[in-house]
N, C-alpha and C positions, 0 to 999 in steps of 0.2 A: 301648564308650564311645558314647554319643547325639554322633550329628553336633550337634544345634545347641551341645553344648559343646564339640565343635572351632570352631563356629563361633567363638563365643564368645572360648576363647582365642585363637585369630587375630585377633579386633579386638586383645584384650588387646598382644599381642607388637608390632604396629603401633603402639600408644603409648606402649610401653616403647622402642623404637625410633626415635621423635619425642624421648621426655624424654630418652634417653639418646645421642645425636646426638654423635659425636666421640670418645668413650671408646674408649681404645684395646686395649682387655683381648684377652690371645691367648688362644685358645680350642686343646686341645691333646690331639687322638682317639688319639693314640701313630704308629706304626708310619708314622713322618714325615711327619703330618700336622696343622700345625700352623696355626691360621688368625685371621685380624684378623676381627673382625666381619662386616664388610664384605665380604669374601673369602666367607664360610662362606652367609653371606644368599645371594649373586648363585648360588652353588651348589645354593641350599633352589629360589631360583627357577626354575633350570635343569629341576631334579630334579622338580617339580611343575608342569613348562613347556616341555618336550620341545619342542625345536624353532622355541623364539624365536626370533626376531631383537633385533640388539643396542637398535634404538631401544624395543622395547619392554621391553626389563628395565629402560633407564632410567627411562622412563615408571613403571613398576611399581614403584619402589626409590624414585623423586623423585630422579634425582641426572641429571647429564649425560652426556651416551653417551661421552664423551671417559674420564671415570669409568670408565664400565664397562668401554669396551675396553681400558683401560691395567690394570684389575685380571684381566681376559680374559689378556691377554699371560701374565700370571704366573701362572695357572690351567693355559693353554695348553701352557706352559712346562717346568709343574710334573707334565702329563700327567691335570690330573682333566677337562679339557674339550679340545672337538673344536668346530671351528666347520666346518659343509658347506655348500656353494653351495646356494642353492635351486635346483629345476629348472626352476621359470618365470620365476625371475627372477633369472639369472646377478651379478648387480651383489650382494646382499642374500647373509648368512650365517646360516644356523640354527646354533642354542644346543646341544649335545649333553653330556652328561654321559658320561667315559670309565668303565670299571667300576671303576676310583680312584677315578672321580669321582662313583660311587654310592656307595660306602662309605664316602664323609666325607659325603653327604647321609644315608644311616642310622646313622652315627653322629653327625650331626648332633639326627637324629630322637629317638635314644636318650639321649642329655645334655639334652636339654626334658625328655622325660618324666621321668627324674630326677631333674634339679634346680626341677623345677616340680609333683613329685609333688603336694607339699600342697594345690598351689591345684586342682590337677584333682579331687584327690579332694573336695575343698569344692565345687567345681561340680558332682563327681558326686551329692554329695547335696541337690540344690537340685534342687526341680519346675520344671516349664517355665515358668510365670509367674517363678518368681525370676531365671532365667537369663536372661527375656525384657527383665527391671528391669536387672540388671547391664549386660547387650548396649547397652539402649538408652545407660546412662551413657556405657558407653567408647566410643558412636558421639559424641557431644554432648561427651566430654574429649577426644578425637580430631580434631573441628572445632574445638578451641579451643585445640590444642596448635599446627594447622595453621595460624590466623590468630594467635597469637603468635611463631610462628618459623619 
């Protein structure tokens, strides 16, 4: 698959994200791994962000770090995440995904490409000017998702 159509759908998933704000659908990989939106995103974060820190998954998501650590706890909890002291700055906690806690990020990975089949293969067949046309929309409905809500 061409990076700039991951790029691509990654705006896409970030305004789907904005319009769909609050919906509370359980998302459900089997093998008791069952997760709220919310829950499954801040693990996509982890998972592609090896060693945040908690203000910055907030920052990253838009939500408040009170958010993230309260959904941390039950992550933590639950054994898919591992939070480790940084070593220069004893105060501050890096983000780690447990090997749980990869497996509901690849199977996270694996339910998009699935249930998103269609649209990827329509991007796949679109030249780089077209994709360049679509990218720009969803940056311009993206800014206008963000100053309406």
């Amino acid at each position: 698959m061409r990076k700039k159509i991951f790029e691509t759908m990654s705006l896409f998933m970030k305004l789907v994200e904005n319009a769909a704000n609050g919906k509370k659908k359980i998302l459900d990989f089997g093998d008791d791994m069952k997760f709220y939106r919310g829950e499954i995103h801040l693990i996509k974060v982890i998972g592609e962000n090896p060693g945040m820190y908690i203000s910055q998954v907030a920052r990253y998501l838009k939500v408040t770090r009170a958010v993230v650590s309260k959904t941390l706890l039950k992550l933590e909890k639950d054994g898919f995440i591992i939070k480790e002291e940084d070593e220069e700055n004893k105060k501050k906690l890096r983000l780690f995904l447990t090997k749980k806690g990869n497996l509901a990020y690849v199977n996270h990975q694996k339910y998009h490409l699935e249930n998103d089949k269609e649209v990827y293969d329509y991007l796949n067949e679109l030249d780089d000017d077209q994709i360049k046309i679509i990218e720009q929309f969803l940056k311009k409905a993206g800014k206008m998702l963000e100053n309406h809500y």
